[in-house]
Phi, psi and omega in degrees: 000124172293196170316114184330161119009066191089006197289333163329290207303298165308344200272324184268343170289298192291252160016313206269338192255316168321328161309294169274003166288176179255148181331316197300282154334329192250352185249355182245036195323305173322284187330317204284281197327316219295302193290002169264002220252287177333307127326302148349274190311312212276328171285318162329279139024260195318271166355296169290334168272013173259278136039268157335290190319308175295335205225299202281349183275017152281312209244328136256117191289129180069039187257009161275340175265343188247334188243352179292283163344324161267321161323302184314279180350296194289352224221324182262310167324309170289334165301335183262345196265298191316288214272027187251318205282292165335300172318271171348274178338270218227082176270358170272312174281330151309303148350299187253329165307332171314297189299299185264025179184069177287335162300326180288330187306304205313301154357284173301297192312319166292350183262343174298299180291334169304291193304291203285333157283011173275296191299289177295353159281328168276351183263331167308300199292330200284334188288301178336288303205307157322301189293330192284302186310311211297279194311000000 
């Protein structure tokens, strides 16, 4: 099996900020991957949702209140749904990725609790932010 999904890129993310940790950090590669793929995603996130707010309700009207939120939807299902699915399909190739790039795994796995803990804290405040409007 060749390389994960993108592992140049990540490989080349991670090594470049992994580099300028202190030794302790750099001996804790998993922990490191998980809390850099997490932290990442989640500024990532934010950023678009900020975006949105900021930019694309310029350029489509009401697209931070009609569409973002079903994207987020549609964004988290599939984040929680892909590697469950990937298994199925090709449970021999989960397997050795798993197995032979536990860091890169460790990783992923923090871009996963990011993303869906970015989307689902704003899909939250907007649900609040609806019931408060109500009353």
């Amino acid at each position: 099996m060749g390389e994960p999904f993108l592992y140049d890129v990540v490989d080349k993310l991670y090594n470049s900020v992994m580099d300028h940790m202190p030794q302790a950090l750099q001996d804790r590669d998993m922990a490191s991957a998980f809390v850099l793929g997490t932290v990442g995603i989640y500024s990532v996130v934010k950023g678009l949702q900020w975006t949105s707010k900021n930019v694309m309700n310029k350029i489509i009207s009401n697209f931070d209140e009609k569409w973002l939120p079903n994207l987020e939807k549609a964004c988290t299902l599939g984040m929680a749904v892909a590697p469950v699915l990937y298994a199925a399909i090709d449970p021999e190739g989960a397997k050795e990725i798993m197995t032979q790039h536990p860091t890169y795994t460790s990783g992923m796995a923090g871009v996963y609790a990011g993303s869906i803990t970015g989307a689902v804290q704003d899909l939250h405040r907007r649900s609040k932010q609806t019931l408060d409007e109500s009353l």
